[in-house]
N, C-alpha and C positions, 0 to 999 in steps of 0.2 A: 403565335400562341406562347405565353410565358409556360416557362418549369414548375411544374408544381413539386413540393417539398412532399415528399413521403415520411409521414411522425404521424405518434402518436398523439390522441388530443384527451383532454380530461377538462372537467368543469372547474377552471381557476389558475390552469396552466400560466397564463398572463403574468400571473402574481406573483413576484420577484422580494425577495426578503432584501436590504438595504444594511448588511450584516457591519456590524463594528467590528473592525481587526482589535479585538485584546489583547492587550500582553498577557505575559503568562508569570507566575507568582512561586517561585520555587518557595516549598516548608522543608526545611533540613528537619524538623522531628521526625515528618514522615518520609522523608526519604530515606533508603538502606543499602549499606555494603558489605559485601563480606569481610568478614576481621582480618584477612590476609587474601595474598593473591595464591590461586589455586596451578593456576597454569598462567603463561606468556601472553596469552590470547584472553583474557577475559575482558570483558566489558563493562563500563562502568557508567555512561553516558546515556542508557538507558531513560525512554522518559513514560511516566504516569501521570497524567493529566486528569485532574478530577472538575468536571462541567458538562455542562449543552456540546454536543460533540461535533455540532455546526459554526457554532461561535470557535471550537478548540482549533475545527479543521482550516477556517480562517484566520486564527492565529498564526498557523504553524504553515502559513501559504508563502509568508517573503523567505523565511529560511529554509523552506524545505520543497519548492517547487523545482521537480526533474530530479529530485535528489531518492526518492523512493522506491526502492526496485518492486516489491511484492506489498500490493494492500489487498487483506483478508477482512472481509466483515461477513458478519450474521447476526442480517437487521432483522428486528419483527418481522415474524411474517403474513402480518395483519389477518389472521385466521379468524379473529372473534373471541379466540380463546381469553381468558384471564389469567396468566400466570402470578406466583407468587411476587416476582422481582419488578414484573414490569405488565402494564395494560398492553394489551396484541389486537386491539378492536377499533383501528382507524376506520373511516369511511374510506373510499377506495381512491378515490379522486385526491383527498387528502396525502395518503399514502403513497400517491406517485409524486405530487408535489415536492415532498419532504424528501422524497431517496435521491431524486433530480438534482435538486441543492445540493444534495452531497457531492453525489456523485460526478458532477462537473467539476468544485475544487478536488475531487480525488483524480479525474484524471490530469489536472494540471500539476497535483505531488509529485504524480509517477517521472521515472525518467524515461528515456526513450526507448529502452529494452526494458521498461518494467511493463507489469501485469497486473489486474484485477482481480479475486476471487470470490463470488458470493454465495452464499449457502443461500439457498431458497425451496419451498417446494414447492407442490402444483398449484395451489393458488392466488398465486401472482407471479409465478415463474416465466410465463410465457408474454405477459404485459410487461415485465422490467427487460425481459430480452430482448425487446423493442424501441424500450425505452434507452436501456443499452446502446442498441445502433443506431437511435440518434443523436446521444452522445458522443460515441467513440466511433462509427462507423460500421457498417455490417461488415467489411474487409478487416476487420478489428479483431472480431469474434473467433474466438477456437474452438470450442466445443463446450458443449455441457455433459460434466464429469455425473453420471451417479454414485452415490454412495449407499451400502447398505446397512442402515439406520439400527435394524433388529435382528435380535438372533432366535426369536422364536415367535412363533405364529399372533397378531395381536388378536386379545380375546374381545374385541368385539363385536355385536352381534351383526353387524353388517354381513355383506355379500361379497367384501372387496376389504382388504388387509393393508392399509399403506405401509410400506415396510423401504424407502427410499426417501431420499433425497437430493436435488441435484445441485452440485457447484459451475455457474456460469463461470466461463473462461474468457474475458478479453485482456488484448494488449494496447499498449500507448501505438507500439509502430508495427505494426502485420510483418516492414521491411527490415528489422531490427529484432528480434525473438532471438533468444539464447534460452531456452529451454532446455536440461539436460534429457536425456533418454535416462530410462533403468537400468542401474549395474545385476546383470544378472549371469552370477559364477557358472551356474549349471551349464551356462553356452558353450563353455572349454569341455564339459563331456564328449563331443560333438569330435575334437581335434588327440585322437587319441595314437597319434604316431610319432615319435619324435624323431625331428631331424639327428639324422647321426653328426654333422658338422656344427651346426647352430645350438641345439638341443630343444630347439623350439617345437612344439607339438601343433601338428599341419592334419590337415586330409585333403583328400582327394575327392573332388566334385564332377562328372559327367562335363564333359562339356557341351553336350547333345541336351538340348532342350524337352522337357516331362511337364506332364501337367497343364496345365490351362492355357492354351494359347500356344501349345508346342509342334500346330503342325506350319509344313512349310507353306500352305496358302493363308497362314498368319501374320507371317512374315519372309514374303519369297525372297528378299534381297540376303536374309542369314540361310539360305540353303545354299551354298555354295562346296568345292572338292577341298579336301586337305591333304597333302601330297604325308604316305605314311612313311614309318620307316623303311617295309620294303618296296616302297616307291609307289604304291599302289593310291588313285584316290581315292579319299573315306570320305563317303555323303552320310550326312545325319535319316539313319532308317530306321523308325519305331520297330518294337521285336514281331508286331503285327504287321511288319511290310509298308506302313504306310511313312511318305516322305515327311519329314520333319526339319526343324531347323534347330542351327548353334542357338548357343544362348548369349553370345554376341556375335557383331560384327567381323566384315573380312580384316578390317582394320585393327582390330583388338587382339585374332588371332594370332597375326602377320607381328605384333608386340611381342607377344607371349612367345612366339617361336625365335624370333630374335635375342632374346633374354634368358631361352632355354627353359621357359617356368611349363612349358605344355608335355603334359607326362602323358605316354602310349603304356595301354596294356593291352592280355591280348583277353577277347573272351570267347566264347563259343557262344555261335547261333545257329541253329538249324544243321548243326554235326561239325559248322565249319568255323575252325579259329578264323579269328577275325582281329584286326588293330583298331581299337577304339580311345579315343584321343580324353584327356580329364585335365583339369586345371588344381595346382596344389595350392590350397587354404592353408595360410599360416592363423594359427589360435590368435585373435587380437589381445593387445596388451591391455586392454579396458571393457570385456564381452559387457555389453550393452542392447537393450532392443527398447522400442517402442513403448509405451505408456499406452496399456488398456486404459477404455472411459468407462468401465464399468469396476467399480473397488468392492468387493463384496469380502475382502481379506481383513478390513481394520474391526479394532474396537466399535464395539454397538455402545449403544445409549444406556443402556443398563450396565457395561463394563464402568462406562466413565462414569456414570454416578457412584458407583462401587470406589473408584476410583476421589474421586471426589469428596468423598464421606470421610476417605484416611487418610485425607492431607487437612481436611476442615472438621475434624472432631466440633462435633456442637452446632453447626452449623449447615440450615436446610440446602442440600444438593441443587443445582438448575435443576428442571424440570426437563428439559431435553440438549443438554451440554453436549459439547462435539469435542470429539474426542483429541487428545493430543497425538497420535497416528499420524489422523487426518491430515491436521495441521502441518506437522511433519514431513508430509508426503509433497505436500503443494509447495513448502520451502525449500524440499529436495529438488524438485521441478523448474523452478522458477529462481535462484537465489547462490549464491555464494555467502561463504563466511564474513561477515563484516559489512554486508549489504543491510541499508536498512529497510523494515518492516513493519508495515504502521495496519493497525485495527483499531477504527472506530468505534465500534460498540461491541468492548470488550466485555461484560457479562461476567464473567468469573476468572477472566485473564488463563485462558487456555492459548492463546498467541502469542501470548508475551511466553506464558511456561516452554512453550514450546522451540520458539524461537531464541529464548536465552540456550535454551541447552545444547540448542546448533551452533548456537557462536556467530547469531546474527542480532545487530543491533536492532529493536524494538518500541515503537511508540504506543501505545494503548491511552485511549478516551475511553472514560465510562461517567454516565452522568449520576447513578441511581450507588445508594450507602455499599451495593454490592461492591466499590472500589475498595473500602475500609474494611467489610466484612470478608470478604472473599479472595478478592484480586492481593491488598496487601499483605495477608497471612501466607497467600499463595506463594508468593513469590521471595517472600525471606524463608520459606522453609527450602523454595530452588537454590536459594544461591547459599543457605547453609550446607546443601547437601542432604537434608533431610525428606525432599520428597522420593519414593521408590516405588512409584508408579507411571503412569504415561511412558513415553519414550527413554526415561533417566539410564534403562540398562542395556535396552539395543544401542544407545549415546556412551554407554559407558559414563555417564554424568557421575562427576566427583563435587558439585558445587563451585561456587566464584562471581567476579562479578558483582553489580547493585544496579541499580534506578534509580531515577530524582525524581520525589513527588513533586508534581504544578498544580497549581487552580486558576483558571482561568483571574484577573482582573474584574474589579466592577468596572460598571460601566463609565465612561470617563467623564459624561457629563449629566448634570444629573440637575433639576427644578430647586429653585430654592424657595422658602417659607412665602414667598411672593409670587411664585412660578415662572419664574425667570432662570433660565440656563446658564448654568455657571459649572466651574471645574470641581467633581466632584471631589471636597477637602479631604476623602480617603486618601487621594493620590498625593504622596511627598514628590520633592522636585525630582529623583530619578525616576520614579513613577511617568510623571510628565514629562518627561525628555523622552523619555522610550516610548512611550503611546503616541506623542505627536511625530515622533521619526516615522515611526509605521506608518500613521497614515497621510505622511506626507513621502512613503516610496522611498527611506534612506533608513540605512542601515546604522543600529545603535553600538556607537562604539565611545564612547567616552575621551577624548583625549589626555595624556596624563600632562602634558606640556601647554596643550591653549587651552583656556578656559570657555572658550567658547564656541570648541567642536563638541556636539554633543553625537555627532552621528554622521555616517556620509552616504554620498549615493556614487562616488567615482574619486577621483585620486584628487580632481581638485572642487568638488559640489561639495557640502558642507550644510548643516543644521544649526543652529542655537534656539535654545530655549527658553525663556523669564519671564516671571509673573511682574517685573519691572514696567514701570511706564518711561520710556527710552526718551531721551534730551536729544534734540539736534547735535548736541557736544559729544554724547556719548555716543549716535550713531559715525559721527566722525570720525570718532578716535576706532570706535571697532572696524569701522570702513578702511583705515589707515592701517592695521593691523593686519587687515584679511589679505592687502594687497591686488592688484589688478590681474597677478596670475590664475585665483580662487575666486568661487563663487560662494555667497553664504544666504542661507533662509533664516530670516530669524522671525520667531514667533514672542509675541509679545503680548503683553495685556493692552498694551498703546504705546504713542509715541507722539509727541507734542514741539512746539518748533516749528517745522515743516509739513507740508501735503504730501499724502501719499503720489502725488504727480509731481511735484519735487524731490521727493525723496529718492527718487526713480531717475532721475535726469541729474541730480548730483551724486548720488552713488550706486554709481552702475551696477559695482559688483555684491549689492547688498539686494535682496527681495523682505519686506516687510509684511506680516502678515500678522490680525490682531487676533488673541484666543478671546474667548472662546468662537467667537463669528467666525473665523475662517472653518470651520469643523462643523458648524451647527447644522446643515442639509446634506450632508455627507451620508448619515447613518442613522438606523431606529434607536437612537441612546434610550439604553435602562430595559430595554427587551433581552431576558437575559435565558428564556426557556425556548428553543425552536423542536423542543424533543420530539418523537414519536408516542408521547406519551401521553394519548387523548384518546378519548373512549368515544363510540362512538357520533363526533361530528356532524352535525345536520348539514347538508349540502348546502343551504342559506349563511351559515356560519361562516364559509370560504370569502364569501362576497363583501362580510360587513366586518370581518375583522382582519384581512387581512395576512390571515395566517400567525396573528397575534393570540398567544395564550397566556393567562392569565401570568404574572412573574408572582415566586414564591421567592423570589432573592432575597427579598429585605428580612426574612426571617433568621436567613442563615449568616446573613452579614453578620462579620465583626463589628462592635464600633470601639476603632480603634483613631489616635489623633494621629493628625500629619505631624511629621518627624522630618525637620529642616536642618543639616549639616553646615556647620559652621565654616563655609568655605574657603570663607577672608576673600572671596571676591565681588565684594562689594554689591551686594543685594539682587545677588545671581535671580532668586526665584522669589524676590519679595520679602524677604525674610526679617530684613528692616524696617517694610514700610509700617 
């Protein structure tokens, strides 16, 4: 009898998006820094990504895989509702499809000790927590956090008040979690004696077992004698007579008396002094405890609109924004300073706000104008200093720091007036060197010395790019060049002279490959919207299209000409022909 797989199923599951890795397109207009640096630690590599936040997340898969400690999202939570920024009214089926895709490049971001967080509420929370483990595994999962959402009764007329919501917790590795506990001062109340030697502030804890589990048929092997001081043996006896046990082992004690740390006092029971043995707690130098799952302490939904309103003067608040607390909380948990932190459907960039003022580096995708409206005003009034709400004053935030705005890339190949696939003329030839490195798995690096490294995949693989049709002479001479120690890919429009089964058996250390055919079944080219942002769905619609929604790209395209650099190497990217 075979295994059977334990998953979830939905209608269209199958259905696999065939996603183009984009490059990504920095705008220095819109991106922002502060006019000076504030402190030693600011950051400035920050990134804002404006697009399809599934096309972004494959973007940013070669440079940022195992590299992400903490990804916080809060996706639609397909409720039906209409909000103002964005449609919440997926079909349900649809809706798992879409978070799936993500959410498998999100756990390949993560690194080994990074974390997942997603706000969700009851209806779909317990379908994506499944969906979850099979993803990441049920041994994955850490718990789901509630948060309390509102601070006053909701008016309406229902029988039942939703006033929560919960954040799933998974990790990359169960065996790997670095998670901090809570600093909490109040612990040292507890240590109110000071050492007269050290100065350190200690107490005194029973060493005789109380409470739940404290008698000795709990654990007969801790009832054992402890020889006192005046020689007499002290067995652990509840003040009711009944036998009890230590609260460690013989072996633990047998330490503790060795080392001199087992303090006798005397106390009276039943008229008679008695020697009763205690263990002295020194105050830790970090009092910490556990992480309740229930947060009913942060900002509600109404603070942070409140909040919202007097950093975006003129500007309509979310409709239920999560507060930067929140945020806060989970980066305390999960993160260190200088860790990066990446939200996909950033919304009004309450992660990024929040995560700059910790002094953690920050990626944010948002596909919808809220990136220009909301997120970019946002985020230059942080790093001026001017926002003084959210966390800025428990952080003590003085400002610092910037971001670099991206836009995703068109898509790189695109139908011409004939319908024939050719490279779309947006792209100048660093455009094309960089897109075809990616999706040939090597990293773009431009060499400043050969003209013909455009990128590598190890210390001696190697790329070249040209819209050139290559001469047997000229594969030669680059073949002569690369040497027998390297290897080189070169992409070309053609190459004439020779067969590609020649070419291959005389120059070993070269791979030829023609554009735009080596690329053309690769990817859905020109599909440029995989949003959440569909009303509705007819179950029928999964089947015939694909998971394809209409593309509104060409509206917002620039048209702008390709812009070819005068390299002086001889017709690097066609530029002569």
């Amino acid at each position: 009898m075979s295994k059977q797989k334990l998953e979830l199923t939905w209608i269209g599951k199958d259905k696999r998006p065939k996603l183009e890795p984009r490059i990504l397109l920095e705008d220095p207009a819109k991106s922002y820094h502060a006019k000076h640096r504030v402190s030693g630690s600011d950051i400035f590599d920050n990134r804002l990504i404006f697009g399809d936040n599934l096309l972004a997340l494959k973007a940013l898969e070669q440079e940022f895989s195992g590299k992400v400690k903490c990804v916080f999202i809060d996706p639609p939570y397909n409720t039906g509702s209409a909000f103002a920024q964005y449609d919440d009214g997926l079909e349900h089926s649809i809706w798992l499809g879409l978070l799936r895709d993500r959410l498998e490049i999100i756990r390949r971001l993560l690194s080994d000790d990074g974390s997942l967080w997603i706000s969700i509420d009851d209806n779909e929370a317990h379908y994506l927590k499944v969906l979850c483990d099979e993803i990441f595994g049920r041994k994955c999962f850490v718990t789901s956090f509630i948060w309390k959402k509102v601070d006053s009764p909701n008016d309406n007329k229902g029988a039942i008040s939703p006033d929560h919501e919960y954040i799933l917790c998974y990790v990359k590795n169960p065996d790997s979690i670095s998670f901090r506990p809570k600093q909490d001062e109040s612990i040292l109340n507890a240590y109110r004696q000071p050492d007269a030697e050290s100065d350190r502030p200690y107490r005194d804890r029973l060493l005789k077992k109380n409470g739940k589990n404290s008698l000795r048929i709990d654990r007969p092997s801790m009832y054992f004698p402890i020889k006192g001081p005046d020689g007499v043996d002290v067995y652990p006896i509840h003040d009711d007579g009944q036998e009890a046990r230590w609260a460690m082992g013989k072996k633990g004690v047998d330490e503790l008396m060795a080392k001199g740390e087992l303090v006798w006092k005397q106390r009276e029971s039943g008229g008679v002094l008695r020697w009763v043995p205690y263990t002295r707690e020194y105050a830790p130098d970090a009092p910490t405890r556990p992480w309740p799952t229930i947060w009913s302490d942060l900002n509600t939904t109404r603070q942070t609109k409140a909040h919202q309103r007097s950093v975006l003067e003129g500007v309509q608040a979310f409709e239920t924004p999560k507060p930067e607390d929140l945020v806060s909380r989970i980066l305390s948990v999960s993160t260190n300073p200088g860790d990066w932190v990446l939200d996909s459907f950033a919304g009004s960039g309450t992660t990024g706000a929040a995560a700059h003022k910790m002094g953690r580096r920050w990626i944010m995708v948002e596909l919808e104008e809220t990136c220009h409206t909301h997120i970019i005003p946002r985020l230059t009034k942080v790093i001026d200093g001017e926002d003084k709400g959210g966390v800025t004053e428990a952080l003590s935030w003085q400002g610092g720091g910037g971001f670099r705005y991206y836009r995703l890339a068109p898509s790189l190949i695109v139908n011409d007036r004939w319908g024939n696939p050719v490279i779309n003329p947006e792209y100048n030839a660093a455009m094309l060197a960089e897109a075809l490195a990616k999706l040939e798995g090597f990293n773009y690096a431009p060499s400043e010395t050969h003209w013909w490294q455009h990128g590598h995949s190890s210390e001696c693989d190697f790329i070249y790019v040209t819209t050139q049709n290559l001469s047997a002479q000229q594969l030669q001479a680059l073949s002569d060049e690369v040497g027998s120690e390297r290897s080189l890919l070169v992409c070309c429009a053609a190459f004439h002279g020779v067969t590609a089964a020649g070419a291959a058996e005389r120059w070993p250390n070269l791979t030829l490959k023609k554009i735009p055919r080596m690329v053309l079944a690769r990817c859905e080219w020109g599909h440029d919207d995989y949003s959440l942002n569909v009303v509705n769905l007819p179950v029928a619609g999964i089947e015939k299209s694909d998971h394809e929604a209409p593309s509104d790209s060409a509206k917002n395209k620039k048209n702008r000409k390709m812009t070819l650099p005068n390299s002086g190497q001889g017709a690097l990217f066609g530029e002569s022909e």
